[in-house]
C-alpha positions as CSV (number, residue, x, y, z in Angstrom):
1,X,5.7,-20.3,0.8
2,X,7.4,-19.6,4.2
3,X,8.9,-16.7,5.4
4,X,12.1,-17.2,4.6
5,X,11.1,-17.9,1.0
6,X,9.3,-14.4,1.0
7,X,12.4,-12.7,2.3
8,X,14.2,-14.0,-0.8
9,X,10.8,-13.6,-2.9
10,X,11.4,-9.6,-2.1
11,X,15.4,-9.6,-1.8
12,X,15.7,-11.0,-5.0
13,X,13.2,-8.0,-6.5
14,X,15.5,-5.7,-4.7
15,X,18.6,-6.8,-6.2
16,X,17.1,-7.2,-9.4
17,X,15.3,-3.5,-9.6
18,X,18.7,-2.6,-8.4
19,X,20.3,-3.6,-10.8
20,X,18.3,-3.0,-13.4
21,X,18.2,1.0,-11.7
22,X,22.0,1.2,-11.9
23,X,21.6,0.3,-15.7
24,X,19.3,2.9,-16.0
25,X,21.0,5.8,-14.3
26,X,24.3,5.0,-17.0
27,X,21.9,5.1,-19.7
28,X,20.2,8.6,-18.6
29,X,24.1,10.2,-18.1
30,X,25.1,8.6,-21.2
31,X,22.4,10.4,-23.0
32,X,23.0,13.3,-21.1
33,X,26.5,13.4,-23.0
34,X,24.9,12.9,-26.2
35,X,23.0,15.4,-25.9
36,X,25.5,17.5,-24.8
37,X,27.8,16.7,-27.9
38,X,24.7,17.5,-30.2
39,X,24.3,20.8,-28.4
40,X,28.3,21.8,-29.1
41,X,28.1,20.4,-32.9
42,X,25.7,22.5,-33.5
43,X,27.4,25.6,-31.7
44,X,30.6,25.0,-33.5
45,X,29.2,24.7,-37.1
46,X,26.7,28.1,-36.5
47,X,30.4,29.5,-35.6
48,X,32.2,28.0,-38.8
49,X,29.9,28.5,-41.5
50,X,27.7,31.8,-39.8
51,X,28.4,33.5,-42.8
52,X,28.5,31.3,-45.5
53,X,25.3,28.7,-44.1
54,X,24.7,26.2,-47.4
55,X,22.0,23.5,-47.5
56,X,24.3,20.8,-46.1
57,X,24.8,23.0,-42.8
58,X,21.1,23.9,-42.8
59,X,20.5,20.0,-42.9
60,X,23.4,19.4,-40.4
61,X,21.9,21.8,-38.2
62,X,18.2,20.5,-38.8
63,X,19.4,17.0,-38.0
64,X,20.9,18.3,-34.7
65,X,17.5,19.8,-34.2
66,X,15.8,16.5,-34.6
67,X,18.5,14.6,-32.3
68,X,18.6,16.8,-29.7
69,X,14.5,16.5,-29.3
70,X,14.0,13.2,-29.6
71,X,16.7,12.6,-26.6
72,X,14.9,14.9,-24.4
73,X,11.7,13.1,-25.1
74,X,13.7,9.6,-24.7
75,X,15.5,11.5,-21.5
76,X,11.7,11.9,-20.1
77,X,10.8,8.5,-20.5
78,X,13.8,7.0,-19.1
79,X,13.6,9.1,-16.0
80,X,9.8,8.5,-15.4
81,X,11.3,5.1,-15.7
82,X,13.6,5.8,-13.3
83,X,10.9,7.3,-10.8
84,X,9.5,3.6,-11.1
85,X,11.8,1.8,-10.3
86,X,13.0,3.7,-7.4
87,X,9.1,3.5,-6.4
88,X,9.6,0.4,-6.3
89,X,13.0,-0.1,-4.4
90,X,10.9,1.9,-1.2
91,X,8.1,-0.4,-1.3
92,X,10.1,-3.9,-1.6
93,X,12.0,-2.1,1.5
94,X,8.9,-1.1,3.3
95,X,7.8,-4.8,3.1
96,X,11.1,-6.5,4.1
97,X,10.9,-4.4,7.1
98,X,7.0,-5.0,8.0
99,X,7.8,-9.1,7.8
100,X,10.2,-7.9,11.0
101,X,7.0,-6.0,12.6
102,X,8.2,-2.9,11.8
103,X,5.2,-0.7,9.9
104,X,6.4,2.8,9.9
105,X,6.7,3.0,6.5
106,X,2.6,2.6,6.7
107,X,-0.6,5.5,7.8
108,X,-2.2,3.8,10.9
109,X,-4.9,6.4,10.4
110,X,-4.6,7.7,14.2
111,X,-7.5,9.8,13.4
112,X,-9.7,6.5,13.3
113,X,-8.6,5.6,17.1
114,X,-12.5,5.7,18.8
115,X,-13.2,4.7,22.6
116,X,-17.3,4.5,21.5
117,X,-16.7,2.4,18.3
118,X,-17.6,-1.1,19.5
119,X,-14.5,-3.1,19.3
120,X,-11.8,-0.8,17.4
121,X,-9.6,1.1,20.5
122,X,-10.1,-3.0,22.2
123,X,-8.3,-4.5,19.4
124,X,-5.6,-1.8,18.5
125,X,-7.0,-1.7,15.1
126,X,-6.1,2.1,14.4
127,X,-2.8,4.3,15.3
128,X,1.4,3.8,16.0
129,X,1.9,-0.3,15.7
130,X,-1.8,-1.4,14.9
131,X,-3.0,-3.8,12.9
132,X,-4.2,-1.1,10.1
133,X,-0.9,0.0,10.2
134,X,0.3,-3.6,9.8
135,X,-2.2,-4.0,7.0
136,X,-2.6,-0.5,5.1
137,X,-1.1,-0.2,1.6
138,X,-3.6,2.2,0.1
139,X,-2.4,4.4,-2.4
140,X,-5.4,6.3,-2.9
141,X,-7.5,8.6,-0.3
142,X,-11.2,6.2,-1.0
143,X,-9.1,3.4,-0.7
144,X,-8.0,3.6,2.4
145,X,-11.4,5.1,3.7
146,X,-12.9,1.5,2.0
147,X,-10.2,-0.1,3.9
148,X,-11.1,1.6,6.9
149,X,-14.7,1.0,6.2
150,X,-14.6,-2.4,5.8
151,X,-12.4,-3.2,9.4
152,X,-14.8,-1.3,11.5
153,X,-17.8,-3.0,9.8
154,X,-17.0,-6.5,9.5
155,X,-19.7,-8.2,6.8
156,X,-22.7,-10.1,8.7
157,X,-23.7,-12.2,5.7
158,X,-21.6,-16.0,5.2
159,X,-22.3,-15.0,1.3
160,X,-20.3,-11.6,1.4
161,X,-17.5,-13.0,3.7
162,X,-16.8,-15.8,1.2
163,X,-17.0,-13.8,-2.0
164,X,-14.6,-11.4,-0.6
165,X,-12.1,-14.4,0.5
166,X,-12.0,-15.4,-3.0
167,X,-11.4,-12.3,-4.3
168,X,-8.7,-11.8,-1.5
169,X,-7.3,-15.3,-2.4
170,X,-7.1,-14.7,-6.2
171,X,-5.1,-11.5,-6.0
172,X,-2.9,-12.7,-3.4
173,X,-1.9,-14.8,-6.3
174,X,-1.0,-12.2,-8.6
175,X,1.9,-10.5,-6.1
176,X,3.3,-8.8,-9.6
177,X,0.3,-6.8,-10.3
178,X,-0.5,-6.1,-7.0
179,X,3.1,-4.4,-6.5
180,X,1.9,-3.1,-9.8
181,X,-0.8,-1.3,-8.8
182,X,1.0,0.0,-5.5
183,X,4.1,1.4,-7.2
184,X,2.0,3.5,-9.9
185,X,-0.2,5.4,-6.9
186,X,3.6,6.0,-5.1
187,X,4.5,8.1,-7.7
188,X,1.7,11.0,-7.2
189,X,0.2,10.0,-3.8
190,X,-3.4,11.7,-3.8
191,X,-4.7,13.3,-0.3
192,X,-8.3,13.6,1.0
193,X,-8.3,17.2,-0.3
194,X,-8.0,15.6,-4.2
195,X,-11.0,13.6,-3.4
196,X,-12.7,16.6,-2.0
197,X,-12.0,18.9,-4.9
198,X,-13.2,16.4,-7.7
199,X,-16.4,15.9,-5.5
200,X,-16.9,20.0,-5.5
201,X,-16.3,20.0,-8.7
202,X,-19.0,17.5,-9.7
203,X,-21.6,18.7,-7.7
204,X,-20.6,22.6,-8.9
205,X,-23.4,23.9,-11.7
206,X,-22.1,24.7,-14.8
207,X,-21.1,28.3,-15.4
208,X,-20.3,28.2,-19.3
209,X,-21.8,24.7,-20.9
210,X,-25.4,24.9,-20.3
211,X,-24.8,29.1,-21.6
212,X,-25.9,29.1,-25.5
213,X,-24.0,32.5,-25.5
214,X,-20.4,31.3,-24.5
215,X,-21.0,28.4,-27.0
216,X,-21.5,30.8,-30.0
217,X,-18.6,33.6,-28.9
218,X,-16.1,30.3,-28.6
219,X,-16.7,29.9,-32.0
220,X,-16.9,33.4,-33.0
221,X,-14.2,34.9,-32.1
222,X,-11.9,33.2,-33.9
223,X,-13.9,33.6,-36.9
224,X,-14.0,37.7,-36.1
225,X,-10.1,38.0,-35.6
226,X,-9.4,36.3,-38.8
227,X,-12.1,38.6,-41.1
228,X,-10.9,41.7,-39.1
229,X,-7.3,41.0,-39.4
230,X,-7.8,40.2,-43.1
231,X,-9.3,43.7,-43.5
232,X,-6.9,45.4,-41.8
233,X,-3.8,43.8,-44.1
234,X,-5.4,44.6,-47.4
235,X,-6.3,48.3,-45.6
236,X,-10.0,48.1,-45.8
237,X,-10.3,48.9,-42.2
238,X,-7.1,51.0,-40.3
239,X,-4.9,49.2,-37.6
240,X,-6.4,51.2,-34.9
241,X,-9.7,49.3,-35.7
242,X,-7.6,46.3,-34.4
243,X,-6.4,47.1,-31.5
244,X,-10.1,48.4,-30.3
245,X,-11.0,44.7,-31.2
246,X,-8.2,43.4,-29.2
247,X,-9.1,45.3,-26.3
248,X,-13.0,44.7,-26.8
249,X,-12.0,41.1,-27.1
250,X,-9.8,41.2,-24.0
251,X,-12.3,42.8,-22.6
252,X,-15.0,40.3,-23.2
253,X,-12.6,37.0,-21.9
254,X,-11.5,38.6,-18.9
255,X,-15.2,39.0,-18.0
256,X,-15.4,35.6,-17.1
257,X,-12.5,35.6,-15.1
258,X,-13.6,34.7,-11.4
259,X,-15.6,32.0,-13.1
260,X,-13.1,30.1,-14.5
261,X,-10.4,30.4,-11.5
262,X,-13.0,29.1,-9.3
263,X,-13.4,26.0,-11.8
264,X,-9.6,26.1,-12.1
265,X,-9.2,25.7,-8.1
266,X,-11.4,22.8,-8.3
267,X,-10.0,20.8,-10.9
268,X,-7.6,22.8,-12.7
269,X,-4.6,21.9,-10.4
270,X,-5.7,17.9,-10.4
271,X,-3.7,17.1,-13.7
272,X,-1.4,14.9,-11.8
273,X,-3.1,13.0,-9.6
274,X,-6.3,12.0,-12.3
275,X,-3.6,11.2,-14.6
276,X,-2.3,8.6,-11.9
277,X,-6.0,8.0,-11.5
278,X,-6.4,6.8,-15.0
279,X,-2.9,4.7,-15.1
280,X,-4.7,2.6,-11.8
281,X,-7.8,2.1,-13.8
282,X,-6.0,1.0,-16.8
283,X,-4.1,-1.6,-14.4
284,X,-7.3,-3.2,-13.3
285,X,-9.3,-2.9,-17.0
286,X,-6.2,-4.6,-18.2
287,X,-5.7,-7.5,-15.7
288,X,-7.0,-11.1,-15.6
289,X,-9.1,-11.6,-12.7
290,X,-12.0,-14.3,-12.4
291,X,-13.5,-14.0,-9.1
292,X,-17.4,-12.6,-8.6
293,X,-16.0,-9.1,-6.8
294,X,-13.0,-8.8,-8.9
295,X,-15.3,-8.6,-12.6
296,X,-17.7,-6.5,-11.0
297,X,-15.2,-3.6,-10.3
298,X,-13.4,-4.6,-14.1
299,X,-16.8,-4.1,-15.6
300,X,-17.6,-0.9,-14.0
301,X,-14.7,0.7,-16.0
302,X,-16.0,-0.4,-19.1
303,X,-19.5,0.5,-19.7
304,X,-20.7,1.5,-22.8
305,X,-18.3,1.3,-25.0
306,X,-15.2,3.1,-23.9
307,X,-12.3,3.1,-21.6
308,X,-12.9,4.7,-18.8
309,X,-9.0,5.0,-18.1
310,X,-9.1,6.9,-21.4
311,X,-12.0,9.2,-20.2
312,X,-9.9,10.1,-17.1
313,X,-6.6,10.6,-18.9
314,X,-9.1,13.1,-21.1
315,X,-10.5,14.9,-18.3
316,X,-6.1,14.9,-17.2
317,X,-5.3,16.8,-20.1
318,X,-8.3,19.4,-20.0
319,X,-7.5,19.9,-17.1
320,X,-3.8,20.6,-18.0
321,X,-4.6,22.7,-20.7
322,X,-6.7,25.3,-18.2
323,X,-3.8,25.3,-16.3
324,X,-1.9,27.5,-19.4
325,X,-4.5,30.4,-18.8
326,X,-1.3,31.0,-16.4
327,X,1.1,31.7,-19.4
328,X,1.3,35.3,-20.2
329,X,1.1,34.2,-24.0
330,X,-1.8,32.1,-23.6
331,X,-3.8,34.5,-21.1
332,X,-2.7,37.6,-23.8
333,X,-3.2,36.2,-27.5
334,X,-4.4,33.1,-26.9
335,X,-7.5,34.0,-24.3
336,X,-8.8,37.4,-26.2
337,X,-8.4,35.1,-30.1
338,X,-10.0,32.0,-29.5
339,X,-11.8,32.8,-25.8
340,X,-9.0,30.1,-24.5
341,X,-10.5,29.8,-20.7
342,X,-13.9,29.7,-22.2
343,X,-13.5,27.2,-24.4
344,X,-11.8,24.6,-21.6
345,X,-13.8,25.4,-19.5
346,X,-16.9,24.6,-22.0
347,X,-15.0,20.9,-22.6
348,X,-14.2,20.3,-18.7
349,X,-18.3,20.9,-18.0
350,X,-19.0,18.8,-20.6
351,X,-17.1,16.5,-19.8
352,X,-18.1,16.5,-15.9
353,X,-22.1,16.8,-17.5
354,X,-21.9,13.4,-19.0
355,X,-19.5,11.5,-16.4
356,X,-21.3,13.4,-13.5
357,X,-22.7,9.9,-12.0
358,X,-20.0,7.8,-13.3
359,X,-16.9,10.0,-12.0
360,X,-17.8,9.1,-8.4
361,X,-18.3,5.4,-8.9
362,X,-15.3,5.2,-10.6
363,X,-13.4,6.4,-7.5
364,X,-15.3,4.4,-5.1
365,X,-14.9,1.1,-7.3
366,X,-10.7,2.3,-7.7
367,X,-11.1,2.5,-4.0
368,X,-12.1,-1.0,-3.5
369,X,-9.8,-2.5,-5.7
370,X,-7.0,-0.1,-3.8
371,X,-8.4,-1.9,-0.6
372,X,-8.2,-5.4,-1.6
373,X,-4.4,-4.7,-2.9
374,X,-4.1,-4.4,0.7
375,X,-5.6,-7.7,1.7
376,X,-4.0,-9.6,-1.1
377,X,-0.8,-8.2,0.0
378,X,-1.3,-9.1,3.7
379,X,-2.7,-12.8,2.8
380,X,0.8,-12.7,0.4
381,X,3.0,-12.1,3.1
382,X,1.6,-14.3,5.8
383,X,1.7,-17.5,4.0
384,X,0.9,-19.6,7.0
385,X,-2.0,-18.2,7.6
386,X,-5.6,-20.3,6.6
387,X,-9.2,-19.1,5.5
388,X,-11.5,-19.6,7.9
389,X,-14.7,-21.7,7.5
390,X,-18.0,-19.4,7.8
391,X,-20.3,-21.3,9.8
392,X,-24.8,-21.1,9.5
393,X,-25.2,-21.4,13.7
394,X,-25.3,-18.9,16.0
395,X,-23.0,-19.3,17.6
396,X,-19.6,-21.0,16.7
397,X,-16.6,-20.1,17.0
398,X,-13.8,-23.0,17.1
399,X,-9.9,-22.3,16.5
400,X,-6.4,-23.9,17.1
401,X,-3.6,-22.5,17.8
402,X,-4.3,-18.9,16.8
403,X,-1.9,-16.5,17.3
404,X,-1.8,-12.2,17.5
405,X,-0.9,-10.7,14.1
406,X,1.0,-8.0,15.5
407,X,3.0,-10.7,17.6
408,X,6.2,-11.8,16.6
409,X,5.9,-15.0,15.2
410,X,8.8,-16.4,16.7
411,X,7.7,-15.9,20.2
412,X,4.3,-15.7,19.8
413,X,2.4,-18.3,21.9
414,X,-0.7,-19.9,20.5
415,X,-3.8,-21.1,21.6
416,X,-7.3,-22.4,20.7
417,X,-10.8,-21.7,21.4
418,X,-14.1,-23.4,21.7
419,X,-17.7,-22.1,21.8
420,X,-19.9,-24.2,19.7
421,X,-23.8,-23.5,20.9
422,X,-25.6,-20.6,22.6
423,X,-25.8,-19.2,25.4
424,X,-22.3,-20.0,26.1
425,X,-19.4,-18.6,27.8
426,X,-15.9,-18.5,28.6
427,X,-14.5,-17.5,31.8
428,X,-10.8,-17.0,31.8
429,X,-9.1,-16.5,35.3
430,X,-5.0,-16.3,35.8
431,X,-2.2,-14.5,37.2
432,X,-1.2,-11.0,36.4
433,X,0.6,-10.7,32.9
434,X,0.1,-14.3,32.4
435,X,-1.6,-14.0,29.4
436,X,-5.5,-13.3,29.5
437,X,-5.7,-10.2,27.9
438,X,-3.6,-10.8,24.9
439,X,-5.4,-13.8,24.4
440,X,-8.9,-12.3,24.2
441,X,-7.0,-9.7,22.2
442,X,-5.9,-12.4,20.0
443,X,-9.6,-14.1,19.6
444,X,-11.0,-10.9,18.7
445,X,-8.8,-10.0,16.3
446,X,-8.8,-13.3,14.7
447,X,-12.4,-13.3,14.8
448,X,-12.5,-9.9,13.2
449,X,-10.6,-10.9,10.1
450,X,-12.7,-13.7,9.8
451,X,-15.8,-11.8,9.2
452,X,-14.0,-9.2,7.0
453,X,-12.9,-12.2,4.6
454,X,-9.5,-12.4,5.4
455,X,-7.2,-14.7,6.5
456,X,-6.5,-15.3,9.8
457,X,-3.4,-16.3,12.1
458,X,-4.3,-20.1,13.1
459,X,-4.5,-23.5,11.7
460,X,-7.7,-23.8,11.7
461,X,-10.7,-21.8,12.7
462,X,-14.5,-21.9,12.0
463,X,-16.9,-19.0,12.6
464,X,-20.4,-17.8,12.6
465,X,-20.4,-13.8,12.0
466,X,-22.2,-12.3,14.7
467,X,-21.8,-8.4,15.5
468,X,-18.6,-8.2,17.6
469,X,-18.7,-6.3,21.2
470,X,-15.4,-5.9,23.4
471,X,-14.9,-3.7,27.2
472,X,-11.4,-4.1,27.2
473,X,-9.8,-1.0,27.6
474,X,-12.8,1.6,29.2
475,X,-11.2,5.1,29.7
476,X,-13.1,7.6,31.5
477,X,-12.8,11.3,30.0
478,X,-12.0,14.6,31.6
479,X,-14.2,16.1,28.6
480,X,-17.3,14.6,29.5
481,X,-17.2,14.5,32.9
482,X,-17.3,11.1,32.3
483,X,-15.9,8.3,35.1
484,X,-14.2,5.2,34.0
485,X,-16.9,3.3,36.1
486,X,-19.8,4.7,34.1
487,X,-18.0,4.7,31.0
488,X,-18.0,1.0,31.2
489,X,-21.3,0.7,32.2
490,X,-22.8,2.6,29.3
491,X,-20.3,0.2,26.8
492,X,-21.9,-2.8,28.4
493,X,-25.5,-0.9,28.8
494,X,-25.1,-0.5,25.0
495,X,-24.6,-4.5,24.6
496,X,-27.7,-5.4,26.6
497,X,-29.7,-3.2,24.4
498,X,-28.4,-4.5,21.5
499,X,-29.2,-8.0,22.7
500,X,-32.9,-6.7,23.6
501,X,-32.9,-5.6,20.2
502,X,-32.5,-9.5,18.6
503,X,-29.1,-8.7,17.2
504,X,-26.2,-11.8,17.7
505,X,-23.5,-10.7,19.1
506,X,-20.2,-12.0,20.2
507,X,-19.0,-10.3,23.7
508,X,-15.3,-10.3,24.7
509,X,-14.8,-8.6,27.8
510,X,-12.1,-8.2,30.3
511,X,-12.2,-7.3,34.2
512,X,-16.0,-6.3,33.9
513,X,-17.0,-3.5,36.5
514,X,-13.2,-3.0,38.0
515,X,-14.2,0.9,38.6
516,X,-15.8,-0.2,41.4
517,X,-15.5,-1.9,44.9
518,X,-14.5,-5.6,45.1
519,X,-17.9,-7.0,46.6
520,X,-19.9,-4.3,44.3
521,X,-18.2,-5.9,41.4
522,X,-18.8,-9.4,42.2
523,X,-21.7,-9.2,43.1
524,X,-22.5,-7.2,39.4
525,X,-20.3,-9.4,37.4
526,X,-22.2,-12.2,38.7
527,X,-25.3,-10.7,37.7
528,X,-24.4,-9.4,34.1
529,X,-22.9,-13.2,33.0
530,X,-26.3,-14.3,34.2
531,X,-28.7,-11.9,32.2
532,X,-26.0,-12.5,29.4
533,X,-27.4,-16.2,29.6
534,X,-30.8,-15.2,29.7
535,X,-30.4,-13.2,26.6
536,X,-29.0,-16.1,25.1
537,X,-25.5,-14.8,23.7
538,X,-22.0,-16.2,24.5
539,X,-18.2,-14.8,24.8
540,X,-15.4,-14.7,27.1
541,X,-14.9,-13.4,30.0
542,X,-11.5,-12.6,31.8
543,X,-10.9,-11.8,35.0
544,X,-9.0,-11.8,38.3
545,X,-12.1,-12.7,40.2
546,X,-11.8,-16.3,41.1
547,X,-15.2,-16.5,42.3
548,X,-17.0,-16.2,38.8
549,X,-15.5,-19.9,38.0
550,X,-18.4,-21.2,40.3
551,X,-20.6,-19.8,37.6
552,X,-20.0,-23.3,35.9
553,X,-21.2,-25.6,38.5
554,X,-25.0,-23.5,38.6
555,X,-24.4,-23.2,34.9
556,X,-22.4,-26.1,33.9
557,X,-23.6,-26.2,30.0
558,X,-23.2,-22.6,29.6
559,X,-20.0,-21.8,31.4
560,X,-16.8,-22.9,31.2
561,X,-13.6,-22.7,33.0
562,X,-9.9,-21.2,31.6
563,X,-7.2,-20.1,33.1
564,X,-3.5,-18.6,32.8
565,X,-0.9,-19.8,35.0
566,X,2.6,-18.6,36.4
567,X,4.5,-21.2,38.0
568,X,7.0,-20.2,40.5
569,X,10.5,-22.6,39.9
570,X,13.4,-21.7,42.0
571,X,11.4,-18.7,43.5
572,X,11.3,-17.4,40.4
573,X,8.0,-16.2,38.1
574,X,7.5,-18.4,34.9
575,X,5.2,-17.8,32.4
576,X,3.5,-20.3,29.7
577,X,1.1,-18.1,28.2
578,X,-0.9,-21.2,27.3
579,X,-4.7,-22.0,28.2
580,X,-5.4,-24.6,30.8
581,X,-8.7,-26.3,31.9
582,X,-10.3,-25.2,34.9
583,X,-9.9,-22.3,37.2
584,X,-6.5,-20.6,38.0
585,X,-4.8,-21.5,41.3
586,X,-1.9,-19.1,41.5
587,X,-1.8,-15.2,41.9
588,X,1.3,-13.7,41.4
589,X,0.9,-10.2,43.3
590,X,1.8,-11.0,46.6
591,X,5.4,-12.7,45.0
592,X,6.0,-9.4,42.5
593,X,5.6,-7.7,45.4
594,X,7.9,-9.4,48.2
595,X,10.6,-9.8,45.4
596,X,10.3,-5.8,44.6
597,X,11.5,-5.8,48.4
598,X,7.4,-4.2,49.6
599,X,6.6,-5.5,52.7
600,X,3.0,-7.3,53.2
């Protein structure tokens, strides 16, 4: 599929949800009439026949009854329908936009955006116009903490990274159930504070079901109200006898009260959002998925014997019916005659008892499968992209003409890459904004997708998934009292030790040690690429530093030269943005300057 096919792909769904809303919203005010006419029928023959009603009228009337109810249920159901499709509408929008780069429709979880996290602030990966923003179409709170999970710890096994690309791969070809799955969380997005609640309430002791007392009084009241009630109609026992019960009863139920609202505030008030919990289980117990990852999170929703989609929806309608210890008739009749709030509260706690373990893998596992909807839907909607190959030696890492996700593909340049033994390294030289930095940007991120599973943006690429370490963007802090010199030099102080440790690692880094002095930074640069070689690792380095390319005549099988040009035609900067052999030759400050008319 190309791009213009997928801009039809999701056009056409527009127009057809369109229309098929339009039809809808006809339907709902045509019922709205009917209902309407039902109402005044029924008005006009109480006002015809009021004194003289005869079976025929009370059928007539018992008819309307029937009519009338049934359309509101019908009225519900279209409009829930409704809901849905107008779910959908957004999203198909949302993604027609995101092909034209623009995500705002999408969290970029800002709060993620780290300068010690070892690659993530480097590579944009978090905040306005990153690539989680690009990426992110969570629809539940643990599945876009999975998602976020899994991009700031790429997988460091070839096993994992390939059972994940098939998993990724399979649903990508299932673009129906993934906008499935998508539209169903839109319609009661959950927040962090859901997930919090349900995990209070699972860890909270119970208050009434491990209480033999509460047990026997649930069953005994009712019992007591319908003896005492008994004796009070046949005049065994006076009225006033009952209404001491009542208040004794009362009495008794509102004892408990501060128990029961605390269990209320926990899960009492997350009807809504387990019942959209349940509808995304039943989604994935229902679908057809072969791949290794894809049964495993299946099967976890249905162990022994049930539905676990059916357990949830349960727990939904517990939960629901605490919630009517808020009606007057409920919390007055209702509560002092059958100990209401006891007796949900009883259910609820048994309920959380037995599905205590199970409730919290069930929302991890509906979290995962939330985070590989987004995968699927990014490998969906970049069909040019490829799976890369997962190589066994440290290190590889060979690509051709990879490209920046977050680049528009129309003017993004593309380039390759290739580091196929260690120690090796790159050293990229060239001209101010020719390039460098958006092309180690581009390698990492590249790199990055590749050992998450995913696809990435080149024709071909093959990697070997070492532990990925970038100085691209060192920021010193006012906070910490904290230079930008020795900012960097604790990031890069953090990769040596790393490397003493015996961990593989892949280094990208760019302008090493530019806090400091020109001859201090030569002179250090020089020094780190060397211990880098000792320690046996590889990367890429960029820099302005022209001097580091003689690093590959005393090192000539571990370095190699790169470099980004800007010709100057008709004294005039242009830029190819592509990588060339060898070591730069022009700088371009001098001619920026002179043209913006300062004097040298």
């Amino acid at each position: 599929m190309k791009f213009e096919e997928l801009k039809t792909f999701y056009n056409q769904r527009v127009g057809s949800n369109q229309k098929e809303l339009t039809k809808l919203k006809k339907h709902i005010y045509l019922l709205g009439t009917a209902r309407l006419i039902v109402v005044l029928i029924a008005i006009a023959l109480l006002f015809l026949f009021w004194e003289n009603i005869n079976f025929p009228i009370y059928v007539a009337l018992l008819l309307c009854f029937f009519a009338f109810l049934r359309m509101v249920l019908r009225n519900k159901k279209l409009n829930e329908k409704k809901d849905y499709l107008k779910t959908a509408l957004s999203s198909d929008r949302d993604e027609l936009r995101a092909i034209d780069y623009d995500f705002s429709a999408y969290d970029g979880a800002p709060e993620r955006i780290s300068s010690t996290h070892p690659f993530s602030l480097d590579l944009d990966l978090f905040g306005t116009r990153s690539f989680f923003q690009s990426l992110n179409r969570t629809v539940t709170p643990k599945g876009k903490e999975v998602l976020i999970e899994w991009i700031e710890n790429p997988l460091p096994e070839k096993n994992q990274i390939l059972s994940r690309q098939e998993t990724i791969k399979e649903l990508s070809l299932h673009p129906s159930l993934i906008h499935h799955f998508e539209v169903t969380g839109r319609l009661t997005p959950g927040t962090p504070r859901d997930t919090g609640g349900l995990n209070c309430f699972v860890e909270r002791p119970s208050q009434f079901n491990n209480k033999r007392y509460w047990h026997v009084l649930s069953y005994l009241f009712p019992i007591l109200w319908i003896i005492v009630t008994i004796l009070a109609g046949i005049g065994v026992i006076p009225f006033s006898v009952l209404t001491l019960f009542y208040i004794l009863t009362f009495g008794i139920s509102e004892s408990c009260f501060k128990k029961v609202n605390d269990l209320q505030e926990q899960i009492g008030k997350k009807m809504k959002i387990l019942g959209n919990y349940s509808d995304l289980i039943k989604i994935i117990e229902s679908c057809d998925l072969r791949s290794k990852e894809a049964g495993k999170i299946k099967r976890s929703f249905l162990n022994d014997g049930f539905s676990v989609s059916d357990e949830i929806r349960r727990l939904a309608r517990l939960s629901g019916e605490l919630e009517q210890r808020a009606n007057m008739l409920v919390h007055l009749v209702l509560n002092p005659v059958l100990l209401w709030d006891v007796r949900k509260a009883i259910a609820i706690e048994k309920w959380k008892d037995k599905n205590k373990t199970g409730l919290q893998l069930w929302l991890l596992k509906l979290g995962e499968f939330d985070a590989y909807c987004s995968w699927s839907k990014f490998a969906f909607n970049h069909p040019d992209y490829v799976y890369p190959e997962i190589s066994d030696s440290y290190f590889e890492m060979e690509g051709k003409e990879l490209g920046h996700p977050l680049l528009h593909r129309q003017v993004c340049v593309k380039n390759s890459i290739d580091l196929s033994s260690s120690p090796q390294f790159m050293v990229v030289t060239g001209a101010n904004m020719a390039g460098k930095s958006t092309y180690l940007r581009t390698v990492g991120i590249n790199y990055l997708l590749a050992c998450i599973g995913a696809p990435v943006f080149s024709s071909f690429l093959r990697v070997y998934p070492a532990y990925l370490y970038t100085s691209l963007r060192t920021s010193d802090s006012l906070n910490d009292n904290e230079s930008y010199f020795y900012a960097e030099l604790r990031r890069l102080k953090a990769i040596i030790d790393e490397l003493d440790r015996g961990r593989k690692i892949f280094i990208i880094l760019d302008e090493i040690l530019k806090g400091t002095n020109s001859i201090d930074k030569q002179k250090g640069s020089f020094a780190l690429l060397k211990q880098f070689i000792n320690l046996e690792t590889c990367g890429i380095i960029a820099t302005h530093d022209l001097a580091l390319g003689s690093l590959e005549k005393e090192f000539p099988e571990y370095v190699r030269n790169y470099h980004f040009d800007a010709d100057i035609i008709n004294d005039e900067l242009h830029f190819s943005y592509r990588l060339r052999d060898g070591v730069a030759q022009n700088m371009n400050a001098s001619f920026l300057m002179k043209k913006m008319g300062i004097t040298l």
